[in-house]
N, C-alpha and C positions, 0 to 999 in steps of 0.2 A: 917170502918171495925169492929171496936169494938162495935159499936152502933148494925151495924148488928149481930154480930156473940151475944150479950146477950141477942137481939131479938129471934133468932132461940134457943137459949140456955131452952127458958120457954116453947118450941114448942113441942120440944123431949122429948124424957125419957133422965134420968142422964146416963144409961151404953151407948145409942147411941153415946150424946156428948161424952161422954168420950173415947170413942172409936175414933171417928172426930179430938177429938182434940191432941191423942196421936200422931196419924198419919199424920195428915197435921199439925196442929200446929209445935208440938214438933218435926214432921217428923221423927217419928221412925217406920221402916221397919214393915209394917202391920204384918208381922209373929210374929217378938217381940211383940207387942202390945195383937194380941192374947194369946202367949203366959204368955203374963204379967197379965192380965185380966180374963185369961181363958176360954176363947169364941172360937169359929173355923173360921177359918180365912174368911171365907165370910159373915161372921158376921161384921168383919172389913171393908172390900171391902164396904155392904151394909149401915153400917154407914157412910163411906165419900158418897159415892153415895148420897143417902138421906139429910143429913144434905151441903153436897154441894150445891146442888141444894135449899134447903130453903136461905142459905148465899147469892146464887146470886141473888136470887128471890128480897130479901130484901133489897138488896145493890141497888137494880135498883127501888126499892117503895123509899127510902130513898133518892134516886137522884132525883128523879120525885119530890118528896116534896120539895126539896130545901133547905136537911138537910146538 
């Protein structure tokens, strides 16, 4: 997971991860997250969306290699 997630980390912009990772890492309530950030809250939504979908992407290249 950590392999993957500093893979996709060089992929995005810095406010997307950041965003990604307040809310599914850290799991704090997308609304705090905007509010903390200052973004509107589908801005949040659209970061996990996005950066999720790169994580599993990579998690599944990374299995296939035999990492």
């Amino acid at each position: 997971m950590d392999a993957a997630l500093d893979k996709v980390k060089r992929q995005v912009s810095p406010s997307q991860y950041q965003l990604f990772y307040l809310h599914v890492i850290k799991k704090l309530p997308a609304k705090r997250v905007a509010e903390r950030v200052g973004v509107k809250l589908p801005e949040v939504y659209f970061a996990k969306y996005k950066v999720s979908a790169l994580v599993k992407k990579q998690i599944k290249a990374l299995e296939k290699s035999g990492f």
